[in-house]
VONUMAR-706265 format. One line per field, with one value per residue (C-alpha): x, y negated, z; residue number from 0; residue in one letter. Coordinates in pm, whole numbers. Example, Ala and Ser with C-alpha at 12.3 -4.5 7.8 and 13.67 -1.06 7.14 Angstrom:
residues 2
c1 <- (1230 | 1367)
c2 <- (450 | 106)
c3 <- (780 | 714)
num <- (0 | 1)
residu <- (A | S)
//
This chain:
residues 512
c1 <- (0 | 122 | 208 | 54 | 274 | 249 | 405 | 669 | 779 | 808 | 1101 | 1319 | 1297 | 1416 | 1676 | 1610 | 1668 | 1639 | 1430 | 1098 | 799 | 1004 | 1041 | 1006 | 1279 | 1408 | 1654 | 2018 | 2113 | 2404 | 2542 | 2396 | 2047 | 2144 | 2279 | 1964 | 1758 | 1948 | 1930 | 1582 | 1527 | 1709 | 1485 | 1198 | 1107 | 1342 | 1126 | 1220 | 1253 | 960 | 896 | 647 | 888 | 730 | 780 | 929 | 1207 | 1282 | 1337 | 1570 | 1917 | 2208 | 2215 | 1881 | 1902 | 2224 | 1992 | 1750 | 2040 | 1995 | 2008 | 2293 | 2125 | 1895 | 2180 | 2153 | 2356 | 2452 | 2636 | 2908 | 3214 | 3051 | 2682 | 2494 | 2333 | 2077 | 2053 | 1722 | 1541 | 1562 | 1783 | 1945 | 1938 | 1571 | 1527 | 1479 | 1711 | 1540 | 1785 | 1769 | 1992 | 2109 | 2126 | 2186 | 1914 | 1708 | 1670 | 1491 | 1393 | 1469 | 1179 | 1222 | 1039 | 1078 | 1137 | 1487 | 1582 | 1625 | 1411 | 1517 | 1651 | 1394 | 1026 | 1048 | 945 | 619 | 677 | 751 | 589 | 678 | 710 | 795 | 960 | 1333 | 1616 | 1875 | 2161 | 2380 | 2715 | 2923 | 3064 | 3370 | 3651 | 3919 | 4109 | 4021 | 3895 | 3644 | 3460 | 3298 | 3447 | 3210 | 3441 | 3230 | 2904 | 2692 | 2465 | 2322 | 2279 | 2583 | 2822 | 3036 | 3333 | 3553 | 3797 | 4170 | 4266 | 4340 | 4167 | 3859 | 3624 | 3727 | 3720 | 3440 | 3389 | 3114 | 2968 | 2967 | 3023 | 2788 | 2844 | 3043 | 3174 | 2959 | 2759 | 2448 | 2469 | 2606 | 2350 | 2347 | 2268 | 2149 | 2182 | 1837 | 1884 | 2101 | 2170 | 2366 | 2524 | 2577 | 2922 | 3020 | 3112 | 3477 | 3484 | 3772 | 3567 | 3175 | 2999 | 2700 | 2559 | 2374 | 2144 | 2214 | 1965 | 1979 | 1795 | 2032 | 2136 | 2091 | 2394 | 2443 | 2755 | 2918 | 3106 | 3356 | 3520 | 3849 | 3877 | 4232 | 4512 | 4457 | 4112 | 3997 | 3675 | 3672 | 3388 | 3289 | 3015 | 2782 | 2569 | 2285 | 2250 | 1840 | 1981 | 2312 | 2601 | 2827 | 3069 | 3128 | 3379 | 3452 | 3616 | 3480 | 3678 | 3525 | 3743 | 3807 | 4083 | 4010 | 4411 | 4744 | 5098 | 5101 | 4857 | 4778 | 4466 | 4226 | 4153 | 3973 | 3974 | 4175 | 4442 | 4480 | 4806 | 4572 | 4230 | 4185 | 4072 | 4334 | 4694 | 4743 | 4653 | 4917 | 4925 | 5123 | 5146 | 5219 | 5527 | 5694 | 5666 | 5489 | 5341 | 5201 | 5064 | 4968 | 4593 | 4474 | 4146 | 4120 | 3898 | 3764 | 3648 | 4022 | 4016 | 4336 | 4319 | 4609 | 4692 | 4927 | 4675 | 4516 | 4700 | 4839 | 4669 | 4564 | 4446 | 4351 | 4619 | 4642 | 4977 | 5027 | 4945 | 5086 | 4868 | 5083 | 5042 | 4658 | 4572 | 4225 | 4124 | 3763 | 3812 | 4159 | 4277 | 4551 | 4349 | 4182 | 4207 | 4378 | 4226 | 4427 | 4229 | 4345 | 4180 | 4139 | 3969 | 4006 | 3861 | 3893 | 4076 | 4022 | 4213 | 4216 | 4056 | 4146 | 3849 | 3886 | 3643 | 3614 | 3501 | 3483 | 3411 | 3536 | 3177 | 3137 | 3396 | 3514 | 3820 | 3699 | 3931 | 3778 | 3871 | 3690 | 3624 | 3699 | 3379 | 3048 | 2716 | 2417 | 2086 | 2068 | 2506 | 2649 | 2995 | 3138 | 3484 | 3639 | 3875 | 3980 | 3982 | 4229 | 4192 | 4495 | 4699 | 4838 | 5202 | 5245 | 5490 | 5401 | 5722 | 6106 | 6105 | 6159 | 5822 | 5672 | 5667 | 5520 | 5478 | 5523 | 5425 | 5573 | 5368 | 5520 | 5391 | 5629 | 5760 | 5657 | 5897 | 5809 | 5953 | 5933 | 6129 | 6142 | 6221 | 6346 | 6273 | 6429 | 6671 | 6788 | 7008 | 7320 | 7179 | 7227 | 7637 | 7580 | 7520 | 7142 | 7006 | 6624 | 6436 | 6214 | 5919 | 5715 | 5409 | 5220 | 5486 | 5646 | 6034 | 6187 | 6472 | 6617 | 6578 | 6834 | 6845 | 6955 | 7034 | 6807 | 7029 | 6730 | 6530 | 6823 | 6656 | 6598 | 6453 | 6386 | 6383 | 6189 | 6150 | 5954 | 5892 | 5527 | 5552 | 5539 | 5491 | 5335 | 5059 | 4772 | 4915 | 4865 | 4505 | 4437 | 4616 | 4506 | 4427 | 4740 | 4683 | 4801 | 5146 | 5190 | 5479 | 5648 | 5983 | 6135 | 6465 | 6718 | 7139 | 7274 | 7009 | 6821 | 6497 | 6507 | 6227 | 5821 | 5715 | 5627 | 5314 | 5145 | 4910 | 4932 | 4682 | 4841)
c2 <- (0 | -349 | -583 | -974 | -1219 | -1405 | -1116 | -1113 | -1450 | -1400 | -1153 | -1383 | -1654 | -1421 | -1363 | -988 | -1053 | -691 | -526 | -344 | -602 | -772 | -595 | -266 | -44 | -116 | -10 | -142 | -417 | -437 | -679 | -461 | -498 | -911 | -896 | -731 | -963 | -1272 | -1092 | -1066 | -1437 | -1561 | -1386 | -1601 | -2032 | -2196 | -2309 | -2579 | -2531 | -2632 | -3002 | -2983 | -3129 | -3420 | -3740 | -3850 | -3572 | -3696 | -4036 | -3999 | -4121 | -3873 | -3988 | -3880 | -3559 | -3503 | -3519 | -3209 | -2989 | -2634 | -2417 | -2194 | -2012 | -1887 | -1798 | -1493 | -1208 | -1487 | -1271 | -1145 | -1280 | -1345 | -1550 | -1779 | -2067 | -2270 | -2588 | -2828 | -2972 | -3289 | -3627 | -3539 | -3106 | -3099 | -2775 | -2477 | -2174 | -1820 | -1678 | -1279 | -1091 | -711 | -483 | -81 | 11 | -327 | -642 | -932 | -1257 | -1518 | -1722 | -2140 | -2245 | -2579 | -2380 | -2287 | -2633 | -2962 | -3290 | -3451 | -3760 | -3690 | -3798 | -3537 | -3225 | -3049 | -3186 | -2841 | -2511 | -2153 | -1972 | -2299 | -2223 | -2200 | -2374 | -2628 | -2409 | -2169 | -2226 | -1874 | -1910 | -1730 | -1736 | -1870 | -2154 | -1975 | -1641 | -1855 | -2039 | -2021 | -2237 | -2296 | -2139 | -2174 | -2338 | -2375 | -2656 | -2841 | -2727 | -2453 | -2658 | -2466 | -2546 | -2354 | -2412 | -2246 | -2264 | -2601 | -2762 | -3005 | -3031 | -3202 | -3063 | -2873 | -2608 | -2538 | -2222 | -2381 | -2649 | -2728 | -3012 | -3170 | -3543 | -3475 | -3741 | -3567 | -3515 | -3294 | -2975 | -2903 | -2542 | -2440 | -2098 | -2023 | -1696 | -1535 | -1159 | -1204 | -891 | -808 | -722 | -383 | -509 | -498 | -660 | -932 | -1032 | -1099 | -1048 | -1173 | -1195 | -1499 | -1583 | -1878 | -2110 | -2383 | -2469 | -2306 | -1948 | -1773 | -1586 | -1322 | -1413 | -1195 | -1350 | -1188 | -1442 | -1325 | -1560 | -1699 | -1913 | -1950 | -1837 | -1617 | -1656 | -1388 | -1444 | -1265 | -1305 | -1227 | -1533 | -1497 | -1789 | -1864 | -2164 | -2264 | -2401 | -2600 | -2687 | -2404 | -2496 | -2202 | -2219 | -2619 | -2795 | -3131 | -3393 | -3781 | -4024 | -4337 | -4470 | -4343 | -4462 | -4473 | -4785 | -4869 | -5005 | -5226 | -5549 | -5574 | -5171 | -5219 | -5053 | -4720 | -4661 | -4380 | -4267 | -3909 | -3507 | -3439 | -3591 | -3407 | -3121 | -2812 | -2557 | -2267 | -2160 | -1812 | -1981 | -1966 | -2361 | -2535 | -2865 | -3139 | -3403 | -3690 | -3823 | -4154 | -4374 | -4514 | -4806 | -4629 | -4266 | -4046 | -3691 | -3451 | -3098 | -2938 | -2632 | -2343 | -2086 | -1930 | -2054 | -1779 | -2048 | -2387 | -2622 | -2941 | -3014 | -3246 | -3198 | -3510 | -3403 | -3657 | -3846 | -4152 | -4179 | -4193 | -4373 | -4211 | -4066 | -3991 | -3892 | -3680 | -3686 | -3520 | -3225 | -3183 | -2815 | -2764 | -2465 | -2215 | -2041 | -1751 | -1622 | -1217 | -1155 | -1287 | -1626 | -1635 | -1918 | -2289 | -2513 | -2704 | -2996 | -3262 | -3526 | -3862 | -4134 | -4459 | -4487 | -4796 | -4616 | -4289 | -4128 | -3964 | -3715 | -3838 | -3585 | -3235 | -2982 | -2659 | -2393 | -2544 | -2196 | -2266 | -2118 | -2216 | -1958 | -1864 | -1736 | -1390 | -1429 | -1317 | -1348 | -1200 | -1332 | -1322 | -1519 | -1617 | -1935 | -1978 | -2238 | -2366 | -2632 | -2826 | -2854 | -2488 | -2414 | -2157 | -2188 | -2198 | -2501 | -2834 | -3059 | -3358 | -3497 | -3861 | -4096 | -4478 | -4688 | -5058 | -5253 | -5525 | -5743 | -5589 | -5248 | -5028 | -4859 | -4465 | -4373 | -3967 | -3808 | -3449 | -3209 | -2884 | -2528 | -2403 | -2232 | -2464 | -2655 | -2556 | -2783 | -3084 | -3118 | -3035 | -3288 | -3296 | -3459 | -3497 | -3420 | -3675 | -3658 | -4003 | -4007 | -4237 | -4472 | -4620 | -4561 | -4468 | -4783 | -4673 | -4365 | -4190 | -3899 | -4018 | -3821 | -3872 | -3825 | -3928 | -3571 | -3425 | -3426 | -3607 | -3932 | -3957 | -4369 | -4407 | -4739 | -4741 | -5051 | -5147 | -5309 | -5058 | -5076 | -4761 | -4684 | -4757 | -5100 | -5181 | -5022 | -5187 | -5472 | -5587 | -5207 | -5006 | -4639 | -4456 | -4392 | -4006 | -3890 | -3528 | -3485 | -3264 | -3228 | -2959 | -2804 | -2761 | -2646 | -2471 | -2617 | -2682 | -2857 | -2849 | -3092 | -3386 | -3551 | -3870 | -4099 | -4450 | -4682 | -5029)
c3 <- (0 | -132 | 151 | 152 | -15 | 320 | 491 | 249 | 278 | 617 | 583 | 340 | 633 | 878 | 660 | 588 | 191 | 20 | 263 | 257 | 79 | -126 | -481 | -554 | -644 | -1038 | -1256 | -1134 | -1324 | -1543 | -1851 | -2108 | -1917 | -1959 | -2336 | -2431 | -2289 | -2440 | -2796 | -2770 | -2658 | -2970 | -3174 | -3017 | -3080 | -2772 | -2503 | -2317 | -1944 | -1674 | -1592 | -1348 | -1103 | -918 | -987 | -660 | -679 | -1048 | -911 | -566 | -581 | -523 | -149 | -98 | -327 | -72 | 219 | 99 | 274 | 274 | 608 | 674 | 914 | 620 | 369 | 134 | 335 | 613 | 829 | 576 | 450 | 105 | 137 | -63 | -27 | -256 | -443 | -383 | -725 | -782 | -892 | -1215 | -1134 | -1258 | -1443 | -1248 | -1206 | -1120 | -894 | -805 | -567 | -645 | -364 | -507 | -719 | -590 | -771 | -572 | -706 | -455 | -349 | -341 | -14 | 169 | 483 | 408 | 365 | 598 | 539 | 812 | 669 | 380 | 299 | 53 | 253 | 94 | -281 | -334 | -224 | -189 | -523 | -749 | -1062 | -916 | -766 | -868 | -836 | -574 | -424 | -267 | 83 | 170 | 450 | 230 | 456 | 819 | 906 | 1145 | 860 | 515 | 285 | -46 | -337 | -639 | -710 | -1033 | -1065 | -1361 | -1713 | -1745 | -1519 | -1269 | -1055 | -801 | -526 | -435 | -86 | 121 | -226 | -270 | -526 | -855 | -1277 | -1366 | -1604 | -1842 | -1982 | -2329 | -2573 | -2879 | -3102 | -2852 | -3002 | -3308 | -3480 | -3391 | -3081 | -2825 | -2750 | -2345 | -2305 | -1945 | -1727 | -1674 | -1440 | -1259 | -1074 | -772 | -701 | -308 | -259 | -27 | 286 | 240 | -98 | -184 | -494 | -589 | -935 | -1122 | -1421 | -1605 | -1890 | -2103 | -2317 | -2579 | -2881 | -3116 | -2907 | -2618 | -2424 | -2145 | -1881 | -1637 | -1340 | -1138 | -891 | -689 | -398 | -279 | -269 | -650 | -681 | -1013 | -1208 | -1507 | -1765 | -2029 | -2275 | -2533 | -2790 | -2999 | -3262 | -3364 | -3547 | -3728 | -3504 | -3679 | -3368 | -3108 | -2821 | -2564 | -2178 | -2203 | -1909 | -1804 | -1588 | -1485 | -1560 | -1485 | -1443 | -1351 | -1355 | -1711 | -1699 | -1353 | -1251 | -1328 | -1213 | -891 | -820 | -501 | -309 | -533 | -729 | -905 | -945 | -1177 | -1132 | -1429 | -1548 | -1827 | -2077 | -2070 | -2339 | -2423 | -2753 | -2880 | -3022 | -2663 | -2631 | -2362 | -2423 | -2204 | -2295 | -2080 | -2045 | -2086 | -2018 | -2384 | -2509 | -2733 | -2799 | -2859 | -2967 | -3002 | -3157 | -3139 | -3375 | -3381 | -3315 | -3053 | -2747 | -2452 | -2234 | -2156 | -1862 | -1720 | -1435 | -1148 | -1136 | -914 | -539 | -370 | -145 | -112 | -529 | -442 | -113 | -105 | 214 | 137 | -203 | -175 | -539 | -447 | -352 | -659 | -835 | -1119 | -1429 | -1628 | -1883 | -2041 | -2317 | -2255 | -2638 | -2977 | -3003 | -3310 | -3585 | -3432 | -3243 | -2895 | -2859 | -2612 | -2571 | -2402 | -2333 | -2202 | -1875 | -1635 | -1323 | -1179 | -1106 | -1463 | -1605 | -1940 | -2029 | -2189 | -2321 | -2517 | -2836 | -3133 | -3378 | -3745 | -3879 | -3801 | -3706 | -3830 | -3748 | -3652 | -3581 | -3265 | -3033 | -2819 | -2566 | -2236 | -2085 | -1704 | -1484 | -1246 | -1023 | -824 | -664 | -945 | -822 | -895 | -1221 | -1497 | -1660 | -1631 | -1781 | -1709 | -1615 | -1719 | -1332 | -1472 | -1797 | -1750 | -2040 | -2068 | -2352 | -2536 | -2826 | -3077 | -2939 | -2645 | -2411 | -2262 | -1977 | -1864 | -1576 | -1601 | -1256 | -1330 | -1250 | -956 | -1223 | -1406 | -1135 | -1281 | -1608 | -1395 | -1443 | -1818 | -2119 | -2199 | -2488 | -2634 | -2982 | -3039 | -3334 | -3403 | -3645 | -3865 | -3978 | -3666 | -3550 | -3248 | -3194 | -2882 | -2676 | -2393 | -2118 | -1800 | -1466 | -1213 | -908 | -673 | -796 | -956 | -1289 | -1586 | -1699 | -2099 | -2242 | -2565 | -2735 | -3032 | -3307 | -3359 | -3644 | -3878 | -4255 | -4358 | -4602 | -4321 | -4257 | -4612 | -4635 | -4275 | -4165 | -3873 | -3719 | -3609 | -3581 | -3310 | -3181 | -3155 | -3017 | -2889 | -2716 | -2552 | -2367 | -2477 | -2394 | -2777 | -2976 | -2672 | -2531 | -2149 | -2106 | -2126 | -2509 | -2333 | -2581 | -2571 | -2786 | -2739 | -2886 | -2949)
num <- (0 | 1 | 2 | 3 | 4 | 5 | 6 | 7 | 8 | 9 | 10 | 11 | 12 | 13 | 14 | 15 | 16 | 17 | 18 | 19 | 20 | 21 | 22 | 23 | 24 | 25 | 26 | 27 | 28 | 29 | 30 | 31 | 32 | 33 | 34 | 35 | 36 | 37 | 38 | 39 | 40 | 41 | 42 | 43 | 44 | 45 | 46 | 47 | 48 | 49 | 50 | 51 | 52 | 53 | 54 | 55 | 56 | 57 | 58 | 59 | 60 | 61 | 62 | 63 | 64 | 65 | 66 | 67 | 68 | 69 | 70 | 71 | 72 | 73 | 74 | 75 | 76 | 77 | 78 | 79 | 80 | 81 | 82 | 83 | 84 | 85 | 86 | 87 | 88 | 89 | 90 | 91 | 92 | 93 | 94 | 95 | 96 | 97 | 98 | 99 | 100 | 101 | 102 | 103 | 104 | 105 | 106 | 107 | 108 | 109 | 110 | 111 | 112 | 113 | 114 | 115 | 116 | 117 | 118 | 119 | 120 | 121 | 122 | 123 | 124 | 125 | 126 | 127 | 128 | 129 | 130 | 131 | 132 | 133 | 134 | 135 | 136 | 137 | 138 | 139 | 140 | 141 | 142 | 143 | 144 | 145 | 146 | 147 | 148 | 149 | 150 | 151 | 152 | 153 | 154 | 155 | 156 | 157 | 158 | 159 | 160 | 161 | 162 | 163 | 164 | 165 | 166 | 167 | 168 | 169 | 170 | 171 | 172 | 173 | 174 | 175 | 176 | 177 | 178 | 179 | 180 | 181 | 182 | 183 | 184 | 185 | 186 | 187 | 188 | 189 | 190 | 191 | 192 | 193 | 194 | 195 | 196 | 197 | 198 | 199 | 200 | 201 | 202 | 203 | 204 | 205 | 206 | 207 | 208 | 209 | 210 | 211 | 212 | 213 | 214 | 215 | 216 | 217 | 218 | 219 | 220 | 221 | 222 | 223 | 224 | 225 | 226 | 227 | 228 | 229 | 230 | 231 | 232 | 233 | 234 | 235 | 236 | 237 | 238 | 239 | 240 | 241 | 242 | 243 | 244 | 245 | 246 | 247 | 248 | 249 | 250 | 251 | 252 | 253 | 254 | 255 | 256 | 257 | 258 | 259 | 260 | 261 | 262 | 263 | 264 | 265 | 266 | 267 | 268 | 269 | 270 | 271 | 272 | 273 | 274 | 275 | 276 | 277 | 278 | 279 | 280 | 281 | 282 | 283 | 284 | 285 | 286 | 287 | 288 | 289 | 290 | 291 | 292 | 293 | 294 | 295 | 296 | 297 | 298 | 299 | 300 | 301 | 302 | 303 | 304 | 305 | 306 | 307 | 308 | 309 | 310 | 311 | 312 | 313 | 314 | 315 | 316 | 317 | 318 | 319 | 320 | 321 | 322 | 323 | 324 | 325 | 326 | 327 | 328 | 329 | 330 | 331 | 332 | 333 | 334 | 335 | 336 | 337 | 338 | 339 | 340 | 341 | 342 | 343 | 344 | 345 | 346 | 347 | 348 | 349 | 350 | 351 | 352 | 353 | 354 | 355 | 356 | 357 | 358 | 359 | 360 | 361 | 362 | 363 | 364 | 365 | 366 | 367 | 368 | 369 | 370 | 371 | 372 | 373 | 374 | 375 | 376 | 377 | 378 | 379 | 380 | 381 | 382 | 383 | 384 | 385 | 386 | 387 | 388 | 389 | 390 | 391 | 392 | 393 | 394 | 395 | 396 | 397 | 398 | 399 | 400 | 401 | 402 | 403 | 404 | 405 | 406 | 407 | 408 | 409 | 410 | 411 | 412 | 413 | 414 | 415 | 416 | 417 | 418 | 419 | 420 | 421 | 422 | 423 | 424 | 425 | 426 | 427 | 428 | 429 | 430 | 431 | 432 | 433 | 434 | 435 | 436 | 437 | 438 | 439 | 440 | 441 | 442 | 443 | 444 | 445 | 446 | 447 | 448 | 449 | 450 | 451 | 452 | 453 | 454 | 455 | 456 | 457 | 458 | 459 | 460 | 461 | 462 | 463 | 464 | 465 | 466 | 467 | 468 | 469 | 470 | 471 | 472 | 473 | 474 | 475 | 476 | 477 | 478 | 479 | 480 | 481 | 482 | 483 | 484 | 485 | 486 | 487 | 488 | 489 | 490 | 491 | 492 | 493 | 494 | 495 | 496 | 497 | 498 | 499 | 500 | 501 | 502 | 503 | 504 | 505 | 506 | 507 | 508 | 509 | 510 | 511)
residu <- (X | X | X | X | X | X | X | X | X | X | X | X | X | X | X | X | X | X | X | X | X | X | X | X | X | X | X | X | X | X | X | X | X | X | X | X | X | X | X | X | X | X | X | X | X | X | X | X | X | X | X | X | X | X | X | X | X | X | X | X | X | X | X | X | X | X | X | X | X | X | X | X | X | X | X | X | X | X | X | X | X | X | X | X | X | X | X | X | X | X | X | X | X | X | X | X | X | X | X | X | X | X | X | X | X | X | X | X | X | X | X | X | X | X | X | X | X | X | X | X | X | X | X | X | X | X | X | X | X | X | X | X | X | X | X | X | X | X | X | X | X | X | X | X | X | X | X | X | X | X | X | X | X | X | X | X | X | X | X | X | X | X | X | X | X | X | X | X | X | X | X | X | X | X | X | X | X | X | X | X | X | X | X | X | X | X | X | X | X | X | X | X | X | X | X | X | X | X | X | X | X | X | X | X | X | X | X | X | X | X | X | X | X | X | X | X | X | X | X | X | X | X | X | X | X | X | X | X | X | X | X | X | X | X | X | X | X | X | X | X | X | X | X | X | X | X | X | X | X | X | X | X | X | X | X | X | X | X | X | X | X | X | X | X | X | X | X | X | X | X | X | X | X | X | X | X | X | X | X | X | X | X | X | X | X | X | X | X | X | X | X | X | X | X | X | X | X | X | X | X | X | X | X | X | X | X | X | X | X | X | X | X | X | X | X | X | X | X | X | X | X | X | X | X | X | X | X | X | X | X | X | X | X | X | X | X | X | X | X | X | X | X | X | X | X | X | X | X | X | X | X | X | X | X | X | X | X | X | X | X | X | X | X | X | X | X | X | X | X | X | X | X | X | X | X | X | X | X | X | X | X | X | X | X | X | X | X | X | X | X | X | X | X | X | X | X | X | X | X | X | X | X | X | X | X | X | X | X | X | X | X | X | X | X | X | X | X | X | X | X | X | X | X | X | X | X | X | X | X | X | X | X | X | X | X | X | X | X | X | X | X | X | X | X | X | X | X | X | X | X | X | X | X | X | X | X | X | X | X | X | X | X | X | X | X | X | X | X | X | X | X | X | X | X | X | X | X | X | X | X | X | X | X | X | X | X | X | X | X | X | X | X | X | X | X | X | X | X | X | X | X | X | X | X | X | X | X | X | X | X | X | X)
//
């Protein structure tokens, strides 16, 4: 005999999530259950998601969004060293998320209702009833810092956004399940994770799966999530798209970030006290070539995008690679705690290239840096994909290579030339370089000249510091076809012994 709904209810508030009342028994869930389903949703019309939000949750600030907090005490598997806790509707997180736990052969939808959330500095309470159409989003708790507490390691929240932590780290870049059209004419498609399987880990597990179903206009994709937590904490994806309509612009592992300044153009007038305000400092690839290439970010005036070619990379991240606090100055906002991303592709992506977008921005509240693989070819109906790849997210200060790193890039305008300067540190290796003669290979594009340049020993880090002065007034074919707009000055160096590189290819684009 079917218990009351009431009766049910009752359990999930007491915490007993998975227990008799709930759901009965169904087959266990796996990916394959979730790619079917996403095939057969991109054989049907899109339909947009549920806007019977109220009007009063559409229109709250993010202060007051803040204050619908949810209660611990009612977490999903509270008492073990993996839980989850739930996003409130509302602000800009309007569309709701069906979220289902997985327990053995079990699968549970997990009921919204206003009683496992506080209102207390909220007039908000009772907008929304049991059963509405879903949450805004789940964040996973787990001991990472202190045996004694539950840090929040990963969270997704709004459209296919998600973002993780490492230890001793604090939220910063964000990651995305995908990119469509992204810096196209037409506009930039959001797709959205519209439901997820939460899979409860065994008690002694050091990592926690789920699974997730993606939906846009133009496909619809099943996601699996493994996420390893730690000092550098792992989140392994892999999935599967169906294409209903044609995709022209397809950009995979999409990283999203902020740089508003840094010490390659300081700050604006009237910000303050802050030497620097940015999630990222730079973009660092390696190729299968062997070469690793940074290249510094910027805050441009107006819209700047790099691809960057070679094939396939190895990997490729967004790094804050600057963690020192006094370079920041920001006690509340702790730049120099922000994670840093490695992705590493784990399946053929694919021919494409990585693209490096970078927007203005006056402010630092909106990320304007992205960074995804672009694929060559386009998709059409009926098409389907399938890739992997990994996240590692980690203190930025850590070094992939035995290289030599870009530590900073100062920039020193002038009317008619511009002066780069780049200190290097090197690899705990490479001190024996230091009493041997180092020189640099420099490559300039679009017409302009290097006038000057020289490697100098930095006896203060006991590495390098690279001087490049370059002309402006070039003469080339653009300055002809437009003379009063100077294209940009792209540039790549890199520091070497004899013909032998010792040092990470330092990029840059500067905009005169």
């Amino acid at each position: 005999m079917l218990c009351k709904k009431t009766v049910c209810l009752s359990l999930v508030f007491l915490g007993l999530w998975g227990t008799a009342c709930l759901a009965a028994p169904s087959t266990k869930i796996n990916f394959n259950t979730v790619v079917k389903k996403a095939q057969e949703l991109s054989k049907e019309p899109f339909n947009a998601s549920d806007d019977s939000l109220p009007e009063p949750l559409k229109k709250i600030g993010y202060d007051e969004w803040r204050d619908l907090r949810f209660n611990p005490a009612r977490s999903l598997w509270a008492a073990e060293p993996f839980s989850v806790q739930f996003f409130h509707p509302g602000f800009i997180y309007q569309e709701p998320v069906v979220i289902n736990s997985v327990d053995k052969n079990t699968t549970t939808r997990v009921p919204f209702s206003p009683d496992l959330f506080d209102y207390t500095q909220s007039t908000n309470k009772g907008l929304l009833l049991e059963n509405a159409a879903g949450f805004a989003g789940f964040r996973v708790h787990y001991p990472i810092n202190s045996p004694a507490y539950a840090d929040e390691i990963v969270s997704f929240l709004g459209a296919s956004y998600f973002r993780a932590l490492g230890k001793n780290l604090a939220y910063g870049i964000s990651a995305r399940g995908l990119a469509i059209d992204t810096a196209e004419s037409t506009g930039e498609e959001f797709p959205s994770f519209r439901e997820f399987w939460i899979i409860h880990p065994a008690a002694n597990a050091k990592e926690i799966s789920f699974y997730a179903l993606l939906e846009s206009e133009s496909l619809s994709g099943a996601y699996s999530f493994v996420v390893r937590p730690g000092e550098e904490t792992l989140v392994k994806v892999k999935s599967v798209l169906f294409f209903r309509k044609k995709v022209r612009k397809l950009g995979l592992a999409p990283l999203t970030s902020m740089f508003s300044y840094g010490e390659n153009a300081g700050p604006k007038s009237g910000d303050g006290f802050r030497p620097e305000v940015h999630d990222s400092d730079g973009l660092l690839i390696k190729n299968v070539s062997g070469e690793w290439t940074w290249h510094s970010l910027v805050n441009p005036e107006n819209l700047l995008i790099n691809n960057f070619g070679g094939g396939q990379p190895l990997g490729f991240g967004l790094i804050q690679r600057d963690t020192n606090f006094d370079h920041y100055q920001d006690l509340e906002a702790r730049y120099d705690k922000r994670p840093s991303v490695w992705v590493t592709p784990n399946s053929d992506w694919n021919p494409g290239h990585l693209e490096l977008l970078q927007i203005p921005t006056e402010n630092e509240y909106n990320d304007n840096i992205g960074a995804y693989w672009v694929i060559k070819k386009s998709f059409e109906p009926g098409d389907s994909f399938e890739y992997a790849y990994t996240l590692a997210w980690h203190a930025g200060n850590r070094n992939r290579s035995a290289l030599a790193s870009v530590e900073s890039t100062r920039v020193v305008p002038k009317p008619e030339n511009v002066m780069f300067i780049i200190d290097f540190l090197p690899d705990n290796s490479q001190a024996a370089l230091f009493t041997k003669d180092i020189s640099s290979d420099i490559q300039i594009f679009n017409d302009y000249t290097v006038t000057f340049s020289q490697v100098i020993k930095n006896t203060v880090t006991n590495g390098w510091r690279l001087v490049i002065h370059v002309n402006l007034d070039q003469q080339g074919l653009m300055d002809k076809i437009l003379p009063n707009h100077k294209p940009a000055v792209e540039l790549r160096a890199f520091l070497k012994e004899g013909n032998v590189a010792i040092s990470e290819t330092w990029s840059y684009t500067y905009l005169p």
